[in-house]
Structures are given as C-alpha cells and as structure tokens.
C-alpha positions as CSV (number, residue, x, y, z in Angstrom):
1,X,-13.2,-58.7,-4.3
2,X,-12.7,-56.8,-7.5
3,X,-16.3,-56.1,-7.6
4,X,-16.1,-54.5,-4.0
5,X,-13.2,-52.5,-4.7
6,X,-14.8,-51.0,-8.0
7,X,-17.9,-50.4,-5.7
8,X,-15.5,-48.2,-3.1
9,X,-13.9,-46.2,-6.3
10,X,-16.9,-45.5,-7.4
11,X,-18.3,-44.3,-4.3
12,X,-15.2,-42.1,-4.0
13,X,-14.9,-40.8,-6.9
14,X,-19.0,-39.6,-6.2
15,X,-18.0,-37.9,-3.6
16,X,-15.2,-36.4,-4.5
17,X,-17.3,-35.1,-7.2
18,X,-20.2,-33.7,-5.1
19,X,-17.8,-32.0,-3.2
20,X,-16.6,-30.6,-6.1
21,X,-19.6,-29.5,-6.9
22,X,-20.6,-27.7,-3.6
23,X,-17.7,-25.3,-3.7
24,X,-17.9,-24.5,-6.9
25,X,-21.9,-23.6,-6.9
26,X,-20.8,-22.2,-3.3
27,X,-18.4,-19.7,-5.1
28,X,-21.1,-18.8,-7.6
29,X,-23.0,-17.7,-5.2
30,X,-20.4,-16.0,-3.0
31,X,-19.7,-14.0,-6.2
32,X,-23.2,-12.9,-7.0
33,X,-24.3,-11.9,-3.2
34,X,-20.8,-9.8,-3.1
35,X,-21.6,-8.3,-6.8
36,X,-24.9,-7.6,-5.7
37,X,-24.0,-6.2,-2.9
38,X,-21.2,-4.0,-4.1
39,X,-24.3,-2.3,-6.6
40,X,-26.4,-2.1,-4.2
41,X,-23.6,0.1,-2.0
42,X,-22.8,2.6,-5.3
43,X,-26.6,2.6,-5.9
44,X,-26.8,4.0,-2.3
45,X,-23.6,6.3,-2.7
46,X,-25.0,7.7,-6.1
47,X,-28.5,8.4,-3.9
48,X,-26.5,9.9,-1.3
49,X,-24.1,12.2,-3.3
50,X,-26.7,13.5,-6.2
51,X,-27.0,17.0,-4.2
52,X,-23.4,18.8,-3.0
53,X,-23.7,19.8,0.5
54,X,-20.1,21.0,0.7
55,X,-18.0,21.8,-2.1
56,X,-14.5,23.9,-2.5
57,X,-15.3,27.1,-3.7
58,X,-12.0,28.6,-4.0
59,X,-8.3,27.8,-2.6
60,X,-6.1,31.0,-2.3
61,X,-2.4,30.9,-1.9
62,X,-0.3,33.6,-0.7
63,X,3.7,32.5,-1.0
64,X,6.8,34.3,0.4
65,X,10.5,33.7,1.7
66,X,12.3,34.9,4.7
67,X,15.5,34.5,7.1
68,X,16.2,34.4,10.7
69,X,18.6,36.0,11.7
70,X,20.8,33.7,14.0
71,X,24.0,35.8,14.9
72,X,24.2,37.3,18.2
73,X,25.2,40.8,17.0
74,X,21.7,40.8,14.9
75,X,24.1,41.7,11.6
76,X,22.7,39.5,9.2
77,X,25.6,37.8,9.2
78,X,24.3,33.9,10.5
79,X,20.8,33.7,8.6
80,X,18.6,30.7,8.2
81,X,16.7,30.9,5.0
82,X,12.8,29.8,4.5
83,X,9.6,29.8,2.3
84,X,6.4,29.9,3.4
85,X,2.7,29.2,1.4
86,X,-0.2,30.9,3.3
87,X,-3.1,28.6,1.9
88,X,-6.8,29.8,2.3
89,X,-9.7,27.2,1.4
90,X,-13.3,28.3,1.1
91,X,-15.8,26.1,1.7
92,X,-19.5,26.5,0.3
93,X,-22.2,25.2,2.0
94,X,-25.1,27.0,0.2
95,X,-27.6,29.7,1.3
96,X,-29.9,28.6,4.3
97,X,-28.6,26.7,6.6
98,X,-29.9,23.4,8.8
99,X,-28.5,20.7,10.3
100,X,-27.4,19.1,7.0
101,X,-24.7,21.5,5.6
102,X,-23.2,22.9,9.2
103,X,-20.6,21.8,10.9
104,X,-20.4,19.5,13.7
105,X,-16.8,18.2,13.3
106,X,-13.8,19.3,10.7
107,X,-10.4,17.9,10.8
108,X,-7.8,17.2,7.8
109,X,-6.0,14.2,7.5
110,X,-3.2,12.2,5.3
111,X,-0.8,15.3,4.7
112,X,1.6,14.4,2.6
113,X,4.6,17.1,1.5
114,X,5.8,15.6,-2.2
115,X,9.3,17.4,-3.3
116,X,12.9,17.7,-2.9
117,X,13.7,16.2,0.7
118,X,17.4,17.3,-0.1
119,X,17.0,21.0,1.3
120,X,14.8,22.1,4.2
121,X,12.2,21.1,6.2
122,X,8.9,20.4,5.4
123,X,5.6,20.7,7.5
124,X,2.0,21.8,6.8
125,X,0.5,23.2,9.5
126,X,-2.8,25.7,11.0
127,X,-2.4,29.8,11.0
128,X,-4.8,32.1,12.2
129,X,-6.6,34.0,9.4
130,X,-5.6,37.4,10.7
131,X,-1.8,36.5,9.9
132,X,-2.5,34.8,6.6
133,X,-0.1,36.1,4.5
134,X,2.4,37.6,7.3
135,X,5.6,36.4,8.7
136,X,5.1,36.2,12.1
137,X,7.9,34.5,14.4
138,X,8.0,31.2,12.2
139,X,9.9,28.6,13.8
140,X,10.3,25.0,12.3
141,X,7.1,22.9,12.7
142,X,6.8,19.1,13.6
143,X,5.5,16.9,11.0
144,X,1.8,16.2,11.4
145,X,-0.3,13.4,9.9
146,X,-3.6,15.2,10.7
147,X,-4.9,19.1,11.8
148,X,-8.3,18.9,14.4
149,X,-10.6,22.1,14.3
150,X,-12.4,23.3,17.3
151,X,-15.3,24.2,15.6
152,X,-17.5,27.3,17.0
153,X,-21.2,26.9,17.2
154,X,-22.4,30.3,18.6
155,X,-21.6,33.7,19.7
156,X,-20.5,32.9,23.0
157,X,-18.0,29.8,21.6
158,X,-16.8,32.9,20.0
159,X,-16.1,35.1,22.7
160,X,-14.1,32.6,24.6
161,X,-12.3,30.8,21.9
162,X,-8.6,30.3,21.5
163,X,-7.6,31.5,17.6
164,X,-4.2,30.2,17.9
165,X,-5.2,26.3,17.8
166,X,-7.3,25.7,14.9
167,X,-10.5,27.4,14.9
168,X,-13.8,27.0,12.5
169,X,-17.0,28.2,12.3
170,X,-20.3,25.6,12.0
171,X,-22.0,27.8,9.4
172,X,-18.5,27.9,7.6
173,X,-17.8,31.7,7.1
174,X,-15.0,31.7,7.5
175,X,-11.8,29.6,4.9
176,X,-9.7,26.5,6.5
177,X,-6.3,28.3,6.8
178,X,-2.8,26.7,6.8
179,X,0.8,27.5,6.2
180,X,3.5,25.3,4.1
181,X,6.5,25.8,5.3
182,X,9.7,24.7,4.4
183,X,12.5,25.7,6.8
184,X,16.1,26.0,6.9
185,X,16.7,26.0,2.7
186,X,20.2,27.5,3.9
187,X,22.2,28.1,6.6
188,X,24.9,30.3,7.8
189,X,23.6,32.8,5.0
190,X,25.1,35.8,5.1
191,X,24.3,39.4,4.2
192,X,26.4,42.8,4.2
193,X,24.8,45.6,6.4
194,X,24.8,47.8,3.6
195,X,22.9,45.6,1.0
196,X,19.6,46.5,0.0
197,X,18.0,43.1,0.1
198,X,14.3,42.4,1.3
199,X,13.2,39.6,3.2
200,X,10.8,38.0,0.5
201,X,11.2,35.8,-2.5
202,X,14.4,37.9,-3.6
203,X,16.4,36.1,-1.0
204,X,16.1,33.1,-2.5
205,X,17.6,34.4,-5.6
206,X,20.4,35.7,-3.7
207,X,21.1,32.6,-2.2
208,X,21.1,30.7,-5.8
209,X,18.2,28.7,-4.5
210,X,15.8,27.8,-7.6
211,X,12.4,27.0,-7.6
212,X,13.1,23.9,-8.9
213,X,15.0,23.0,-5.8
214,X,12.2,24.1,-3.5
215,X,9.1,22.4,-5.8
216,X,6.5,20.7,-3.6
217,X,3.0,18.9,-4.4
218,X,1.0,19.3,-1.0
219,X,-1.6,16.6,-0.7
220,X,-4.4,16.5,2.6
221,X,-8.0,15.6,2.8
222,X,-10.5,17.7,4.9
223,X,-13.3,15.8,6.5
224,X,-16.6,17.3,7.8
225,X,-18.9,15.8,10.0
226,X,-22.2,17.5,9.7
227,X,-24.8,17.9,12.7
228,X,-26.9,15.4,10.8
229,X,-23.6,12.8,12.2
230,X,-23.1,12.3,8.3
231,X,-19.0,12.2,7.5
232,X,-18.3,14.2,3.8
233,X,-14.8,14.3,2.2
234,X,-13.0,15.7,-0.4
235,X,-8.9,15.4,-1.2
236,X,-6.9,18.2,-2.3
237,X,-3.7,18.2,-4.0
238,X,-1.5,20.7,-5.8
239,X,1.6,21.8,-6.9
240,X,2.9,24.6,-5.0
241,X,3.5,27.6,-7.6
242,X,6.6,28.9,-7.2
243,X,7.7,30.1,-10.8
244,X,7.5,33.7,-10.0
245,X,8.9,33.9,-6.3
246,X,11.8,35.7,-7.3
247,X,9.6,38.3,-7.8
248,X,8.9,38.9,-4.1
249,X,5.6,38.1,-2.4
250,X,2.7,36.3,-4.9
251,X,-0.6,35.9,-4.2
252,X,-2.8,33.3,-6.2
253,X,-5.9,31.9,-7.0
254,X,-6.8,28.4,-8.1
255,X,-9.7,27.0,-10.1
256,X,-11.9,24.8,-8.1
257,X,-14.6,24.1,-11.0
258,X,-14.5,20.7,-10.8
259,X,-16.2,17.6,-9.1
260,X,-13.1,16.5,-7.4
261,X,-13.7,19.9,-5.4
262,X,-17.1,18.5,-4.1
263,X,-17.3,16.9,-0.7
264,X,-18.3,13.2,-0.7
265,X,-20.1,11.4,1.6
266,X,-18.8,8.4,3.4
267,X,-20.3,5.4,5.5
C-alpha cells in the first residue's frame, strides 16, 4: 500500500512538473515570436519613414484681443472681452507631385486647450484664410475634439466649393488655418465714449488682464491620408505667445526645423 501510494506521488509530482514545464517553454516562446515581431514592425516603420513626404514647413501665428459690445445703446458700456490666435500651418510636400505626397484626406484630431480654465472660454476652431488675422463677427465656439477638411482636387472642386467649412487643396498650396479663441475673459467691461482705447491687445491691459492669466499650450494632430490610401501624422504643440500682446496686434513665426515637424506614417 505504501509502495502504491509513493507510486501515485510520484506520478503527480511528474506531471505537475511537465506542466510546469510547458508553460514556461510556452512563455519563452510567446516572448520571442512578440519580440520578433515588434522588430520586425519598427524595421518596417524605419523602411517606411526614411524619405519625408510631408513635413511642417512653417507655423505662423497672428494674435489679437477684442470686445463685443453687448449694451443696447452701442456705448461701450456692456463689453465682453476676448483674444484670438489666427494660426497658419504650411505643409511641404516637395516639388513634383504624384499620388504619393497629395492629398486624399486631411483632418486634425485630439485638440487639447492647456491653460487657465478660471477665465474664458476656450475652443480651437477652422477660419478661412482670407480672414486670417481679422476680427470678423467672432462668437463663442463649441469645443471640438477633431476639424474634417473638404479637400479640393481640381479646378472645378474649386469653383463650387464652400470656404467657410474647412477647405484644403490636394497638392497642398495652400496653409491649414485655424483660430484659438478664448472668449468672454471679462464681462460687463466698460468703456467711456470719450476714451481713446483700440480694440486690440491694449484692452486687455485696460482690463488688468495679464498674460499670465490668459497662458495656453494648444496641442492637435493633423492627419493626411494620401491618394496612395497611406495615413501620415505628425502632432503639434505650443505655447501660445502672448508676452507682448499689450502691445497691440503680433504676428509670429515659429521654427519648424525639427523631426517632430515631419509627418509619420502609420498602419
């Protein structure tokens, strides 16, 4: 009887054993076909994204300050204060153009308006490049998560198409415009007649509203889809610059000359 049951324990303990034995080379192997895998994908992205189809080429920012006026006589005696960025982003596709580097699709996702949620309203949406840097009967905006492009192929699309929705060209001549705007920094602002004030950044100063209190970091990602059906993105993020809005209406350039300006490609 002892015999038998030493016979059953070791039988057990065998197979506990193998078992044992089976996950673990199992996992091994698991690990090996996912690492191999996973360099076999970034061997395939580094292929893919040696040569820049689309990269940034330059970001222009135009930024500014205005007021409604809200009181039924029109004496500037109820305004409603604002700031606006006008933001212009060039895209460079190269010289001669195919399939590869034109547009088939363009839309910009995961906007996200970083600063002080204390004062105004924040949005980020599309303006027509004829009005970039204009006020032109700015209302407040509805927050977005992403901005869709109708994208214009040829002369006739042209003709016929609707510039106050979001308009691109395939070939990409002309820059992805949008406008920041925060709205409503102050309320129930008033202004005498006889002051010589001008609706720009010297409001704010007026009002006592810093730059501080209206910093922002404006994050989106623009996303091309080329006529190849190959997706390209690239993220964008900066900080709004605001240090010298007192000083009116300023008009910017920023430094794309770096990778994280180039459009990668995704799967």
């Amino acid at each position: 009887m002892k015999k038998m049951n030493k016979r059953i324990f070791c039988i057990v303990l065998m197979s506990i054993i193998f078992v044992a034995l089976i996950i673990t080379y199992g996992s091994i192997i698991s690990h090996h076909i996912i690492n191999k895998q996973f360099a076999k994908k970034n061997v395939e992205l580094f292929e893919n994204n040696k040569e820049d189809i689309f990269k940034v080429d330059k970001i222009i920012i135009c930024s500014s300050a205005s007021a409604i006026d809200k009181s039924e006589e029109r004496n500037l005696s109820n305004l409603s204060l604002y700031q606006y960025t006008d933001i212009a982003v060039y895209i460079n596709n190269g010289e001669e153009l195919t399939e590869k580097n034109t547009i088939k699709e363009l839309y910009i996702d995961k906007i996200k308006l970083e600063g002080n949620n204390d004062i105004g309203s924040k949005s980020l949406t599309y303006k027509m490049a004829k009005s970039f840097g204009l006020k032109e009967d700015i209302q407040e905006a509805k927050e977005t998560n992403d901005i869709h492009f109708n994208v214009i192929h040829t002369n006739e699309d042209s003709e016929h198409a609707n510039y106050n929705e979001p308009t691109f060209f395939t070939d990409c001549s002309n820059p992805i415009t949008l406008e920041y705007l925060n709205y409503n920094l102050k309320s129930n602002y008033r202004i005498n007649e006889d002051s010589k004030i001008a609706f720009d950044g010297t409001l704010l100063e007026n009002a006592g509203i810093t730059p501080l209190d209206i910093a922002c970091k404006v994050k989106f990602r623009i996303n091309i889809i080329n006529n190849e059906n190959e997706k390209y993105s690239c993220p964008i993020n900066f900080e709004i610059p605001l240090d010298d809005i007192y000083s009116g209406t300023t008009m910017k350039a920023k430094n794309t000359n770096s990778e994280k300006y180039v459009f990668f490609r995704e799967y």
